[in-house]
N, CA, C and O atoms as a MOPAC input file, in Angstrom:
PM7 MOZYME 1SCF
protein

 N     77.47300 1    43.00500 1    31.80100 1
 C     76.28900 1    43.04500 1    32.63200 1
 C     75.76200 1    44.47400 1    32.76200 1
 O     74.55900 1    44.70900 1    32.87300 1
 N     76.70600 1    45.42000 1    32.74500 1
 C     75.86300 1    46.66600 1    33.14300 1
 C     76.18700 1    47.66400 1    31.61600 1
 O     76.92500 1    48.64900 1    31.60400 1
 N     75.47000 1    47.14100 1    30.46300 1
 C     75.64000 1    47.65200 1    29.39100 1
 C     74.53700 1    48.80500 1    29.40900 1
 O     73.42800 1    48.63500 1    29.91500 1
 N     74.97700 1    50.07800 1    28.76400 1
 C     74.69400 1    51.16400 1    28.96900 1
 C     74.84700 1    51.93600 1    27.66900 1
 O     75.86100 1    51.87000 1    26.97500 1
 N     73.92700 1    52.56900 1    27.42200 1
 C     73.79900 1    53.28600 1    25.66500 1
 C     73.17100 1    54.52100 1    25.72600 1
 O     72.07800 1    54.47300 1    25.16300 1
 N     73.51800 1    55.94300 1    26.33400 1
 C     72.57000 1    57.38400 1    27.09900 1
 C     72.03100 1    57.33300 1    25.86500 1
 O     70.85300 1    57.08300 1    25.61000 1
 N     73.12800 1    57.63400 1    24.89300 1
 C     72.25900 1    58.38400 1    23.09600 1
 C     71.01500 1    57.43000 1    22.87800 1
 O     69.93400 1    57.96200 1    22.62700 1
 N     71.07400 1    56.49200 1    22.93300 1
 C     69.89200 1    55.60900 1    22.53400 1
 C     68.52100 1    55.46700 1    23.94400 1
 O     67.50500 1    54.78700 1    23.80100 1
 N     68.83200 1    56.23200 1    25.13900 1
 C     68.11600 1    56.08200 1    25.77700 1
 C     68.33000 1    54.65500 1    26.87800 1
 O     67.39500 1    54.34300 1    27.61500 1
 N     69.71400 1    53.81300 1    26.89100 1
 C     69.54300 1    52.86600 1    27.42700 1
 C     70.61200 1    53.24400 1    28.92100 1
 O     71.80400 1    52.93800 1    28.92800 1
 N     69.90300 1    53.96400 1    30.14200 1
 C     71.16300 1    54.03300 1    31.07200 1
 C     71.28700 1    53.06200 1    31.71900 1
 O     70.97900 1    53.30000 1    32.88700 1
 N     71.62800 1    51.92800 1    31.54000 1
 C     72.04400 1    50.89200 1    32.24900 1
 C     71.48700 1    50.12300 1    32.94500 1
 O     70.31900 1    49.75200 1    32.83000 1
 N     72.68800 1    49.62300 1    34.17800 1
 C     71.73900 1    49.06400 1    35.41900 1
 C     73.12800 1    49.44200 1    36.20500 1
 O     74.14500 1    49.96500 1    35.74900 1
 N     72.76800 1    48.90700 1    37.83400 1
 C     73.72000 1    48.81800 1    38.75500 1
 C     73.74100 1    47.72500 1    39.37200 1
 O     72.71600 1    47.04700 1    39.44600 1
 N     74.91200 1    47.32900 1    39.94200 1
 C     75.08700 1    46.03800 1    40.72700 1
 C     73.90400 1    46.41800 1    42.06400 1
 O     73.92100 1    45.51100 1    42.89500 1
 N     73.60200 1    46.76100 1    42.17200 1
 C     72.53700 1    47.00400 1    43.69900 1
 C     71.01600 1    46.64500 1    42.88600 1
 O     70.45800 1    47.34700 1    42.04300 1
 N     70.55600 1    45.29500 1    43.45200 1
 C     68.99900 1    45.06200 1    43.52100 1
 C     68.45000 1    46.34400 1    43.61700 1
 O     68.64100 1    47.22800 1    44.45300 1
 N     67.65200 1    46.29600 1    42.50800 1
 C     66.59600 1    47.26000 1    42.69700 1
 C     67.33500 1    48.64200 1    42.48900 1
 O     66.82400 1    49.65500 1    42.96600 1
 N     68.35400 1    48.70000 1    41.89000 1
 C     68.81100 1    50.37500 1    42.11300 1
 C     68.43300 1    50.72700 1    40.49000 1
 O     68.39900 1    51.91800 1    40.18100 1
 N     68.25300 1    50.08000 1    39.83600 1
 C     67.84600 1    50.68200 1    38.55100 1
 C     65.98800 1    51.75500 1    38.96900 1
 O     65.38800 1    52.64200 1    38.36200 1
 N     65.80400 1    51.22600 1    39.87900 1
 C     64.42100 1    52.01000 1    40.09800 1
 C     64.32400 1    53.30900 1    40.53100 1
 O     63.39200 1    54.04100 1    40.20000 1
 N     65.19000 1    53.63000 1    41.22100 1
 C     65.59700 1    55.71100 1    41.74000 1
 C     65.59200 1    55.74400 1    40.30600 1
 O     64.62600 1    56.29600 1    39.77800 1
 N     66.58400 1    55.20500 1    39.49700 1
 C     67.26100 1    55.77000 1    37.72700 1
 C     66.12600 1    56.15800 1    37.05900 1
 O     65.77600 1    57.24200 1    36.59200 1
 N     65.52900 1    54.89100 1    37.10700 1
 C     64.23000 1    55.04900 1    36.07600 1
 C     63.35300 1    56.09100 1    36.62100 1
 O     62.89500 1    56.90500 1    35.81900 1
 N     63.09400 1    56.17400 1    37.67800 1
 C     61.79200 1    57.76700 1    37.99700 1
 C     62.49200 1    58.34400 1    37.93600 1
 O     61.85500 1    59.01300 1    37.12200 1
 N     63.96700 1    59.20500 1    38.06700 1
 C     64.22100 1    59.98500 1    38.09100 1
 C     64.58300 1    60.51500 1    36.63700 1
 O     64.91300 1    61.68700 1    36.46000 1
 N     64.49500 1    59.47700 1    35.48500 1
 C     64.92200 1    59.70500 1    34.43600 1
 C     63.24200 1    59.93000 1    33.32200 1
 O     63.13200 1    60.48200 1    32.22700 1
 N     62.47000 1    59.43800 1    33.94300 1
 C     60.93500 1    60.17300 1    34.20600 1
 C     60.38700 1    60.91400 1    34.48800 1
 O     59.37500 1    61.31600 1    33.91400 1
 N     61.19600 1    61.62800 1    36.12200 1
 C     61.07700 1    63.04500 1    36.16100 1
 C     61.74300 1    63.95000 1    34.92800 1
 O     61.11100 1    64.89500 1    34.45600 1
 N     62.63400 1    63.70600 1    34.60300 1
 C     63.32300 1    64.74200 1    33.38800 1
 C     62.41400 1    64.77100 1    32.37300 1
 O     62.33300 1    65.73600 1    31.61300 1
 N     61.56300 1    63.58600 1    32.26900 1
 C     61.08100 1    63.43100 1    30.48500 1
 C     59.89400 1    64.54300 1    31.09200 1
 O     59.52900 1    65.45300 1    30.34700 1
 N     59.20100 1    64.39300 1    32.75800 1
 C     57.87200 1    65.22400 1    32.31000 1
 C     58.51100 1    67.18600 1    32.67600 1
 O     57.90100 1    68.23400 1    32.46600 1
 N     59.54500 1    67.02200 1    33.10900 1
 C     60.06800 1    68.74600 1    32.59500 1
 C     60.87900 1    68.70300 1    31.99300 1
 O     61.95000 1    69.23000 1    32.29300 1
 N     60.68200 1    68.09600 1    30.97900 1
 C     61.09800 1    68.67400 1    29.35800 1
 C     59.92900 1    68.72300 1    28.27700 1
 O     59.91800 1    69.49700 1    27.32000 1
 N     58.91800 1    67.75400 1    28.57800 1
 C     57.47700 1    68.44600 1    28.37200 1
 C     57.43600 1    67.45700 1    27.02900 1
 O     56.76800 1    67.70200 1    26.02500 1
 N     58.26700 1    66.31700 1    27.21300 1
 C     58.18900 1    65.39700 1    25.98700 1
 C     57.04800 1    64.32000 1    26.15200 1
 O     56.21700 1    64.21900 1    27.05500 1
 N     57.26500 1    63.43000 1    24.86300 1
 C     56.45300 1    62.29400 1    25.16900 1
 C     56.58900 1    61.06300 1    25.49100 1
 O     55.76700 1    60.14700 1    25.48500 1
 N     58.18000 1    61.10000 1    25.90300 1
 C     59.00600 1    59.93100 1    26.27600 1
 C     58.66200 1    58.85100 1    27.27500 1
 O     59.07400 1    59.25900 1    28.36100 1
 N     58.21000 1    57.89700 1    27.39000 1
 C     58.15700 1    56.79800 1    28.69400 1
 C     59.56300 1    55.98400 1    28.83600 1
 O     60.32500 1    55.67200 1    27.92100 1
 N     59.69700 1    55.72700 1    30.22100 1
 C     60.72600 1    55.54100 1    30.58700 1
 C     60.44200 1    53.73800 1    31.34400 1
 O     59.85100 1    53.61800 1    32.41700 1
 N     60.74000 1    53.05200 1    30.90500 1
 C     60.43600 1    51.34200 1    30.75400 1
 C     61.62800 1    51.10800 1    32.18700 1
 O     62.72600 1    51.59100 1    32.46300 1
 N     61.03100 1    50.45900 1    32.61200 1
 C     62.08300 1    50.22000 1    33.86100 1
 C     61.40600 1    48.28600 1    34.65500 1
 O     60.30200 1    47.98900 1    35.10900 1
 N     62.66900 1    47.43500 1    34.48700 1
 C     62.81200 1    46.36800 1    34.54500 1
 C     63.33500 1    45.55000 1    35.69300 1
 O     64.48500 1    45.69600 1    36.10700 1
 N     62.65400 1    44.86100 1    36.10300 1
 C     63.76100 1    44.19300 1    37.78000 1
 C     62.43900 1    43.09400 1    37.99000 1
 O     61.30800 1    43.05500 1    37.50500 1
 N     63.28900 1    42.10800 1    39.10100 1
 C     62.46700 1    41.07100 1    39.58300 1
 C     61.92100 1    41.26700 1    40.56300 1
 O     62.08100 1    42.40100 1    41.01400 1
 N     61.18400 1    40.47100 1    41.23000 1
 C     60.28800 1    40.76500 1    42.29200 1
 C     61.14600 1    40.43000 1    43.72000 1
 O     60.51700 1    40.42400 1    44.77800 1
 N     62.43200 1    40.18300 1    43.71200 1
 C     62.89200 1    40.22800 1    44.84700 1
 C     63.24100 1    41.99800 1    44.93400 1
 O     63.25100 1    42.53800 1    46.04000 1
 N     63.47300 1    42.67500 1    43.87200 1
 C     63.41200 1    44.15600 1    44.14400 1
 C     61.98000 1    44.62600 1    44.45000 1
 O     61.91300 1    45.82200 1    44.73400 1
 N     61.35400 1    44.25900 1    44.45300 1
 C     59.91800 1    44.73500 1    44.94100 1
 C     59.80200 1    44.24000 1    46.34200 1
 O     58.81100 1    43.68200 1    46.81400 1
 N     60.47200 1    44.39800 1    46.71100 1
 C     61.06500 1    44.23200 1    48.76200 1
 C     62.08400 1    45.24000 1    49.17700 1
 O     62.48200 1    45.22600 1    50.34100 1
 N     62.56900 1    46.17300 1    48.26400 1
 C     63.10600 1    46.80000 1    48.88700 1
 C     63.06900 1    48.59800 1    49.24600 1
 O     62.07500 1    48.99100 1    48.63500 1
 N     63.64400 1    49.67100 1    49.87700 1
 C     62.98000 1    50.51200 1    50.09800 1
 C     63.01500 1    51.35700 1    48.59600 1
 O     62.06800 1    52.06100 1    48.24400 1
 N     64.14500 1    51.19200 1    47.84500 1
 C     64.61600 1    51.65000 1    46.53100 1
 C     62.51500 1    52.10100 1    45.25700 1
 O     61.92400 1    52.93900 1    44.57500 1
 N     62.44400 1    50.73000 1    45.84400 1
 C     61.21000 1    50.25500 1    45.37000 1
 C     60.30000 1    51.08000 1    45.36500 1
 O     59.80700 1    51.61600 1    44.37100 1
 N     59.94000 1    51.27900 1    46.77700 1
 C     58.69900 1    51.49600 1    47.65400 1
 C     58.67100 1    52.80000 1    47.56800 1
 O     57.62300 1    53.35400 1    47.23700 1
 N     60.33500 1    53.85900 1    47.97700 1
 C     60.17500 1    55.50700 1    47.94100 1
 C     60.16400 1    55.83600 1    46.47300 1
 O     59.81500 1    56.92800 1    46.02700 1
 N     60.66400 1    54.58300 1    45.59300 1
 C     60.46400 1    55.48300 1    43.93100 1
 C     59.35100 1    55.03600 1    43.19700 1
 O     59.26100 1    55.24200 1    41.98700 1
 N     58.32800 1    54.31800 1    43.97600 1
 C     56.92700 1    54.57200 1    43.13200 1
 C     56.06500 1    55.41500 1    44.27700 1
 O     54.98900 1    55.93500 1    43.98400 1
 N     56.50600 1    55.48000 1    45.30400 1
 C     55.58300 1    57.08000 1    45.86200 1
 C     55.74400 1    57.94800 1    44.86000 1
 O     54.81800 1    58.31300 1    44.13600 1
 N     57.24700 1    58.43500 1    44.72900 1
 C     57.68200 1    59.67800 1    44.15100 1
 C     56.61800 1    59.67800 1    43.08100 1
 O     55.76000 1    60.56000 1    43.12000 1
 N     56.59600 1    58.67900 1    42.03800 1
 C     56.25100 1    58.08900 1    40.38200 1
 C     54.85300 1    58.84200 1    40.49600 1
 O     54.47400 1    59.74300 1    39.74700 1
 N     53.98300 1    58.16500 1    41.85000 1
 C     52.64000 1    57.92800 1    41.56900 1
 C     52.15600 1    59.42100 1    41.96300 1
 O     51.22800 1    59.89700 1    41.31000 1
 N     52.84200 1    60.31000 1    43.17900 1
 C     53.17300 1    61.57600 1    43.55900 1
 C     52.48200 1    62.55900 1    42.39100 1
 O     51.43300 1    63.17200 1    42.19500 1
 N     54.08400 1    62.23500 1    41.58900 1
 C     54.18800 1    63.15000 1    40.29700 1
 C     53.81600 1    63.12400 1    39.54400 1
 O     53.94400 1    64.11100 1    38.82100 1
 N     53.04200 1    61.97500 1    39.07700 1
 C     52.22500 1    61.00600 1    38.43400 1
 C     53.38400 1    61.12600 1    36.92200 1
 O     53.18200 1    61.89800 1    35.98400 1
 N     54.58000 1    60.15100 1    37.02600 1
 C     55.30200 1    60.41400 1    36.17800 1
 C     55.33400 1    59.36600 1    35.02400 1
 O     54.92100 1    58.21200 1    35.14500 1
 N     55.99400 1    60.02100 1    33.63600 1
 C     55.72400 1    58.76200 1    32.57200 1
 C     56.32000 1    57.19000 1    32.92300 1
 O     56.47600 1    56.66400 1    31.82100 1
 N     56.65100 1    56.38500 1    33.81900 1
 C     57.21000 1    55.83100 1    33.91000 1
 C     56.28100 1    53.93800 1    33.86000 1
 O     55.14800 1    53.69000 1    34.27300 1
 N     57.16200 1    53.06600 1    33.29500 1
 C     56.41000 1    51.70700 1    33.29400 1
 C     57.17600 1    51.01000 1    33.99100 1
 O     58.27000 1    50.72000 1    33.50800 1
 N     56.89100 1    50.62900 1    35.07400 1
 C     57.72700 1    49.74100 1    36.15900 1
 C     57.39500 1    47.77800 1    35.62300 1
 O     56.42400 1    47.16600 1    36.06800 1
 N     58.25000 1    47.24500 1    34.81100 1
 C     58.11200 1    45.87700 1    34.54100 1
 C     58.65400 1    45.32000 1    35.36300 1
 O     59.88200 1    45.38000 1    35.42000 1
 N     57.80400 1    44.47300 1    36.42000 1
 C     58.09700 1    43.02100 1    37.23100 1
 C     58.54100 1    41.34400 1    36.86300 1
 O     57.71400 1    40.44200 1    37.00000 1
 N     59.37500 1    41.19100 1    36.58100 1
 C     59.51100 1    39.72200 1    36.06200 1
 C     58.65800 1    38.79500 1    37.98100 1
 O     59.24100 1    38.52800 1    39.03100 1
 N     58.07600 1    38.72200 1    37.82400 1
 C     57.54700 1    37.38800 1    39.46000 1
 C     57.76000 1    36.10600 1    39.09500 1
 O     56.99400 1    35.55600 1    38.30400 1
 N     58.97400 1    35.38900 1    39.70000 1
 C     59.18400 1    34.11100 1    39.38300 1
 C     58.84400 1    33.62400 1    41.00400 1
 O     59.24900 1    32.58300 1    41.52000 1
 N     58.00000 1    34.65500 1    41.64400 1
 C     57.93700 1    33.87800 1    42.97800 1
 C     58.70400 1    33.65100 1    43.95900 1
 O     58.36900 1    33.24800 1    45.07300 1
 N     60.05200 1    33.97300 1    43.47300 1
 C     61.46600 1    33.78300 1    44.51700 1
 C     62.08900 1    35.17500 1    44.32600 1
 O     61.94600 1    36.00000 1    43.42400 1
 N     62.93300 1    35.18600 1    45.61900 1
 C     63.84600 1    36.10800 1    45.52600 1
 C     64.80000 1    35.76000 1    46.22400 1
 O     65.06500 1    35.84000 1    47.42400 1
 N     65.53800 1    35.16500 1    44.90600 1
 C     66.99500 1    34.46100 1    45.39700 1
 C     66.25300 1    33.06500 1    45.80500 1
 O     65.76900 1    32.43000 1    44.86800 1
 N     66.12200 1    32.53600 1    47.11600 1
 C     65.99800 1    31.14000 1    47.29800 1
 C     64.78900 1    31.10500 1    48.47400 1
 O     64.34500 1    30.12400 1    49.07100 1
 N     64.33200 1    32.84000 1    48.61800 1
 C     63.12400 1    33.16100 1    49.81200 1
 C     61.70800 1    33.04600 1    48.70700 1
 O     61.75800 1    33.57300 1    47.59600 1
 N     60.48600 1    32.29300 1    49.18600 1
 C     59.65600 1    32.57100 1    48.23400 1
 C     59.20200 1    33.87100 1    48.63800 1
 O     59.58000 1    34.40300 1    49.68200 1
 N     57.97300 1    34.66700 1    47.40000 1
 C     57.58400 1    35.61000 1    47.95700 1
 C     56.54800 1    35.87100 1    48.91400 1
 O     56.25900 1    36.97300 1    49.38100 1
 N     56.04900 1    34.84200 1    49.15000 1
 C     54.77700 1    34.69500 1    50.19700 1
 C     55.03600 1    34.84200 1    51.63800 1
 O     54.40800 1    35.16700 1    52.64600 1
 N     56.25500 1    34.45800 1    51.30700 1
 C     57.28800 1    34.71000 1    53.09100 1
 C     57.95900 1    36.19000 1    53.09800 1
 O     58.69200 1    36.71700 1    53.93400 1
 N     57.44100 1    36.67400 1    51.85700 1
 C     58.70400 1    38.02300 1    52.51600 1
 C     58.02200 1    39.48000 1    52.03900 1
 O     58.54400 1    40.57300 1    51.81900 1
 N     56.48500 1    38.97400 1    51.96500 1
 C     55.62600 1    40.35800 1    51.30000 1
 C     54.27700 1    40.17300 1    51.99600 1
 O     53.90900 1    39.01900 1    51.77600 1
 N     53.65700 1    40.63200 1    52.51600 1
 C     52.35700 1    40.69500 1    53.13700 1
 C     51.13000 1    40.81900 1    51.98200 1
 O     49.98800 1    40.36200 1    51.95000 1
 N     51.93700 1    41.68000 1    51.01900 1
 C     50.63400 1    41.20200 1    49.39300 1
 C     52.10000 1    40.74300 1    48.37700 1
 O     52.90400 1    41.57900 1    47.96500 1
 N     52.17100 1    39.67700 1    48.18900 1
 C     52.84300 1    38.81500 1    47.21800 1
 C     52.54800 1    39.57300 1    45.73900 1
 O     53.58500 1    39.76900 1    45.10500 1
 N     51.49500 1    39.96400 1    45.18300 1
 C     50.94900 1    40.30000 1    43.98700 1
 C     51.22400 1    41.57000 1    44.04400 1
 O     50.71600 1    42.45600 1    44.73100 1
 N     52.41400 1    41.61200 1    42.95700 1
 C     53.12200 1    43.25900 1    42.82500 1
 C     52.22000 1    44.20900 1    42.20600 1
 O     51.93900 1    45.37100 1    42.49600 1
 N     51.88500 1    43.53200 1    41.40200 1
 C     50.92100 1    44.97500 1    40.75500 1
 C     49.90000 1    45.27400 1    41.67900 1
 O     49.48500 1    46.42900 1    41.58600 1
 N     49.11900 1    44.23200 1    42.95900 1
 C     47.98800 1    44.54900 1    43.43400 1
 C     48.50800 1    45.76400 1    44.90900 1
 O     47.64300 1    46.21300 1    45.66100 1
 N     50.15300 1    46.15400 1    45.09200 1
 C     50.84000 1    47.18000 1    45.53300 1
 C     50.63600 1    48.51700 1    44.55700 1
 O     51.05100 1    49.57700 1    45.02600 1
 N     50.35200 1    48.52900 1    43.94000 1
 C     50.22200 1    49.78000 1    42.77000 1
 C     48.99900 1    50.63700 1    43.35400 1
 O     49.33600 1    51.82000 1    43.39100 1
 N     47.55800 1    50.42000 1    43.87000 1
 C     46.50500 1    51.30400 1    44.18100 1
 C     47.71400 1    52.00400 1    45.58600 1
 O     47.06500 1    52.87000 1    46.17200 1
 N     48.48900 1    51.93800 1    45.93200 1
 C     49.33100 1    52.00900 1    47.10400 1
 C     50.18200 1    53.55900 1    46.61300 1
 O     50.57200 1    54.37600 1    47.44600 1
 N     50.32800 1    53.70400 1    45.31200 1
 C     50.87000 1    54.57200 1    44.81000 1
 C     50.32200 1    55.39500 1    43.93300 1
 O     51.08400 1    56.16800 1    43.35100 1
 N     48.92800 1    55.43200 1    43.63600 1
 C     47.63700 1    55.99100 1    43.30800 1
 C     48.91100 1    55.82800 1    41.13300 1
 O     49.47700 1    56.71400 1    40.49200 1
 N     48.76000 1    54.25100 1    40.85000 1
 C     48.98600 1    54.40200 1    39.44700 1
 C     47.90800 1    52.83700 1    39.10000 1
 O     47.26600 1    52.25000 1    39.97000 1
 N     47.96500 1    52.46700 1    37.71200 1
 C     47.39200 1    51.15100 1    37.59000 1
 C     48.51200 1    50.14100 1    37.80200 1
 O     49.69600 1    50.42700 1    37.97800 1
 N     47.83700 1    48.59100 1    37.75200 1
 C     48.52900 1    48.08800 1    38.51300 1
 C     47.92100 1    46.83400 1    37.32700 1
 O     46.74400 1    46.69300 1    36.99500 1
 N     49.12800 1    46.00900 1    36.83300 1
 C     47.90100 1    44.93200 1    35.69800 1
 C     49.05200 1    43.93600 1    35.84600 1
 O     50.22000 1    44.20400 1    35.56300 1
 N     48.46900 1    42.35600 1    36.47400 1
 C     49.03600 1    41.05600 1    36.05700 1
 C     49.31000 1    40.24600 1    35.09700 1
 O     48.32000 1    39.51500 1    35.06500 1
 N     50.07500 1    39.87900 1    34.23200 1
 C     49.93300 1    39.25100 1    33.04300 1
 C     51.27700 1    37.75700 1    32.87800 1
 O     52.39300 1    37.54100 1    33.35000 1
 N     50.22000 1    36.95100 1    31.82800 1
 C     51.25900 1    35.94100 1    32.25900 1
 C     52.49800 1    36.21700 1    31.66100 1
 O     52.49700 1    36.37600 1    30.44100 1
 N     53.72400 1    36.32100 1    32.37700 1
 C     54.92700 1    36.58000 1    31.69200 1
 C     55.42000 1    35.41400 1    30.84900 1
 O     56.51300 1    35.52800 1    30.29500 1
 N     54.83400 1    34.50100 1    30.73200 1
 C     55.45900 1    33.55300 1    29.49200 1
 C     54.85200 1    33.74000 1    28.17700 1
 O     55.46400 1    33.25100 1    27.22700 1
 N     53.69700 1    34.39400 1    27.93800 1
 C     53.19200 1    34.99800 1    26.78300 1
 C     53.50900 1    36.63400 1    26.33400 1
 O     53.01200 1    37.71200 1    26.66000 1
 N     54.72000 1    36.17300 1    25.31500 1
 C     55.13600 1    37.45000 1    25.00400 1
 C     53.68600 1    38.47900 1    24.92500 1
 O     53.28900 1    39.27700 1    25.77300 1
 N     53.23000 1    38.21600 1    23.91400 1
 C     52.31400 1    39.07900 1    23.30700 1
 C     51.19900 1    39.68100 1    24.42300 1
 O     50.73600 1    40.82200 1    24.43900 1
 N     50.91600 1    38.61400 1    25.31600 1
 C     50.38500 1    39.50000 1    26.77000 1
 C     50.70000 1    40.65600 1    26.85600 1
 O     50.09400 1    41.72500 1    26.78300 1
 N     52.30900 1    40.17800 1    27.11600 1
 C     53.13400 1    41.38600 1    27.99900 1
 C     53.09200 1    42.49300 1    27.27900 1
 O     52.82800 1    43.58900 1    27.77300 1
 N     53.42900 1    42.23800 1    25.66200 1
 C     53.43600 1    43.00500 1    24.55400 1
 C     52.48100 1    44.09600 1    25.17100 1
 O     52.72900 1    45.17700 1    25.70600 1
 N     51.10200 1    43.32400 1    24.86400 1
 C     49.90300 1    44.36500 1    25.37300 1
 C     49.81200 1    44.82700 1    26.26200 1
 O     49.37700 1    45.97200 1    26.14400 1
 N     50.07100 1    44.43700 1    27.52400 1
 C     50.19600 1    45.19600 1    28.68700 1
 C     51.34300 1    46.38100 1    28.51300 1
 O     51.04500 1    47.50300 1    28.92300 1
 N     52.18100 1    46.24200 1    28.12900 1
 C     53.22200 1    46.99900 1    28.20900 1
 C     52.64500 1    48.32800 1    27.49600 1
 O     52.37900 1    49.26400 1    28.25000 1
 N     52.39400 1    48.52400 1    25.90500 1
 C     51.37600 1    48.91700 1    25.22800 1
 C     50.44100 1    49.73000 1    26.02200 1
 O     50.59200 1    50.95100 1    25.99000 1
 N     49.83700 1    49.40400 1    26.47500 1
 C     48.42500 1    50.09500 1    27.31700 1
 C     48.99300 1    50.91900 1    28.32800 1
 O     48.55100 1    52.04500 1    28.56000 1
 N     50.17600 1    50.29700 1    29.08600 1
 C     50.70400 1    51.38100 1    29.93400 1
 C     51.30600 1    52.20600 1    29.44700 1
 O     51.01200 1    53.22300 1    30.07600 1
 N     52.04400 1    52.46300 1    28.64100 1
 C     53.24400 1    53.40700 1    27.77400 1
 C     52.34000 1    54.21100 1    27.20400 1
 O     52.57900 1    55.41700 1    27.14500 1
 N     50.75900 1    53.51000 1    26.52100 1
 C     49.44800 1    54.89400 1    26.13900 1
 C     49.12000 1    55.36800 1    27.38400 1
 O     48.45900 1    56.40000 1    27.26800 1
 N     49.29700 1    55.06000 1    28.49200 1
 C     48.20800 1    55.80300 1    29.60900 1
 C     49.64300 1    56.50500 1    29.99400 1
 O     49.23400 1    57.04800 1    31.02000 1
 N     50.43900 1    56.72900 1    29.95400 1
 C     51.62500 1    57.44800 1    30.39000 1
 C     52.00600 1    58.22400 1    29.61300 1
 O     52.67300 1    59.21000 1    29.92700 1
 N     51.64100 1    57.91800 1    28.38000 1
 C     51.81200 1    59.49100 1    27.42800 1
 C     50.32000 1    60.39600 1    27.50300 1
 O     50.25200 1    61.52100 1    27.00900 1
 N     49.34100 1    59.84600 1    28.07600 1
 C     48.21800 1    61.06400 1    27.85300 1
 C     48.33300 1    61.60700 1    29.37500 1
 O     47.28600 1    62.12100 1    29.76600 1
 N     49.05700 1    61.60000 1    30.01500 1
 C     49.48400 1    62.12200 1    31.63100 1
 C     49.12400 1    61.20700 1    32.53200 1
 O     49.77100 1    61.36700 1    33.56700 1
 N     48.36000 1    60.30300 1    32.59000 1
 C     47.86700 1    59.27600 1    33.46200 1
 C     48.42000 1    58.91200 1    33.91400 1
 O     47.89300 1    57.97800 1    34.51900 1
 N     50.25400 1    59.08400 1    34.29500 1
 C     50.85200 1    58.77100 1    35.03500 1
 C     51.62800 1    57.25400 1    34.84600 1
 O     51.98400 1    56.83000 1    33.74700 1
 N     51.80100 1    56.58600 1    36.02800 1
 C     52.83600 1    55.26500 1    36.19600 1
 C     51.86200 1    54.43100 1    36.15900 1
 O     50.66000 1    54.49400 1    36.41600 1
 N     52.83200 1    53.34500 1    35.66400 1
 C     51.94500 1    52.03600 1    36.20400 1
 C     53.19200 1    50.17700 1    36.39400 1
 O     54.32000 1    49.96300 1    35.95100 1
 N     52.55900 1    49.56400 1    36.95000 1
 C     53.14600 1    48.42700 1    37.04200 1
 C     52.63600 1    47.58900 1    36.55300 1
 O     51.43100 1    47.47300 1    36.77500 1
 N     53.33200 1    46.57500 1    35.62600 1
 C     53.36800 1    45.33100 1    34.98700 1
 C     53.61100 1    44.53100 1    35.22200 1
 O     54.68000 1    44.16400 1    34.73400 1
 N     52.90300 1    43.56400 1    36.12800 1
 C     53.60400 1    42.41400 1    36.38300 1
 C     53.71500 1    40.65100 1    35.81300 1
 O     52.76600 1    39.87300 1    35.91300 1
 N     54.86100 1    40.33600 1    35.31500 1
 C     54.93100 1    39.50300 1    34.51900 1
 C     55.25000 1    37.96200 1    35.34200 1
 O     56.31900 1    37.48900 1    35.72800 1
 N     53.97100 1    37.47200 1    35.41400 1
 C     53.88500 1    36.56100 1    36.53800 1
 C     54.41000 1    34.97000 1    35.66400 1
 O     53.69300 1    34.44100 1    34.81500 1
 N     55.60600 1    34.47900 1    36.04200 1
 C     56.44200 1    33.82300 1    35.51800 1
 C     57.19600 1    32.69000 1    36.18500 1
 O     56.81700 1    32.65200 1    37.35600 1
 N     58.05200 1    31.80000 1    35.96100 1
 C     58.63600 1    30.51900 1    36.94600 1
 C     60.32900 1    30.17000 1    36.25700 1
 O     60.63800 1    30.09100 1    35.06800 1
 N     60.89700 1    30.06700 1    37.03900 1
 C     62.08000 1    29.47900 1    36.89100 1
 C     62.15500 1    27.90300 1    36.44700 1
 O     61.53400 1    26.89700 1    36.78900 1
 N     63.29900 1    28.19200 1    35.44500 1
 C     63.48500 1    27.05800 1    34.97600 1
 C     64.47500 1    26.40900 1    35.66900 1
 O     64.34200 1    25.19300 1    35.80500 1
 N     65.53900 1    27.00600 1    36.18700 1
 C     66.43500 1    26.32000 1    36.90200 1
 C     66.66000 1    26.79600 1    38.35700 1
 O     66.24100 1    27.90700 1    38.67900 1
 N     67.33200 1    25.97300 1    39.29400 1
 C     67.44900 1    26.86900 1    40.62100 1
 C     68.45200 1    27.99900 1    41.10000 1
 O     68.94400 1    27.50800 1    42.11600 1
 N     68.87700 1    28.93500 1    40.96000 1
 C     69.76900 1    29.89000 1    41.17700 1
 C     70.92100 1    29.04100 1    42.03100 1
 O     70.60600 1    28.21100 1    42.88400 1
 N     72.39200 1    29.38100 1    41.66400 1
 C     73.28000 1    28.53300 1    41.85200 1
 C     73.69000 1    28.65000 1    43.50800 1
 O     74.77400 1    28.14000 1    43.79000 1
 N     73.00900 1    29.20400 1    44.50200 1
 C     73.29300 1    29.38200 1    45.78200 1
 C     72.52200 1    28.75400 1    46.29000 1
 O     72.67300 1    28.80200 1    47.51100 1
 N     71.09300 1    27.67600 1    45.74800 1
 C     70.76700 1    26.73200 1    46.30600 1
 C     71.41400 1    25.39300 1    46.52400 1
 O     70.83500 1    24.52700 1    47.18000 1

């Protein structure tokens, strides 16, 4: 589960929701003082988009305006809470003007969407334009085993 590859650029994850998100800006801050052209792809569900991990590392992102692409999987739940009950704006990317980066919805069951979205952000993050969020608006196929 927490497979990890530095040489190749892959640092992992952690057992803590949402803790891959400090990693990823902070591993964004390094790419923009080292003065490269590196984007730093960073992945989690939308029950991490509730937590503070979240919220203080796309200030920092949008702050510094750092290379970083924050991908949202939104299956609408987090864990067995929907998100309409536990977010005052449900629509993760429409949290992004919040952190002065772009902010773009796409359906997450069409690869090639995402493809493109992903794409467009990783170009606007190498010409300095900073962060942005992707959100890959998506549904469960089965019910998580704690229902």
């Amino acid at each position: 589960m927490h497979i990890a590859d530095v040489e190749r650029g892959n640092l992992g994850a952690t057992g803590i929701v949402g803790g891959n998100i400090p990693v990823a800006t902070g591993a964004a801050l390094a790419q923009k003082m080292q003065g490269n052209d590196r984007v730093v792809l960073c992945f989690f569900g939308d029950g991490a988009s509730q937590t503070g991990n979240f919220h203080e590392s796309l200030n920092m992102a949008g702050l510094w305006q750092l290379p970083v692409v924050y991908v949202v999987e939104n299956n609408l739940y987090g864990m067995s809470v929907p998100l309409s009950n536990a977010a005052a704006v449900p629509e993760v990317a429409g949290r992004a003007c919040a952190y002065a980066m772009t902010g773009e919805a796409v359906d997450g069951m069409d690869v090639l969407a995402v493809r493109e979205a992903v794409g467009r952000a990783v170009e606007r993050a190498r010409r300095g334009e900073g962060p942005s969020i992707i959100e890959c608006k998506t549904y469960r196929w089965v019910r998580p085993l704690s229902l």
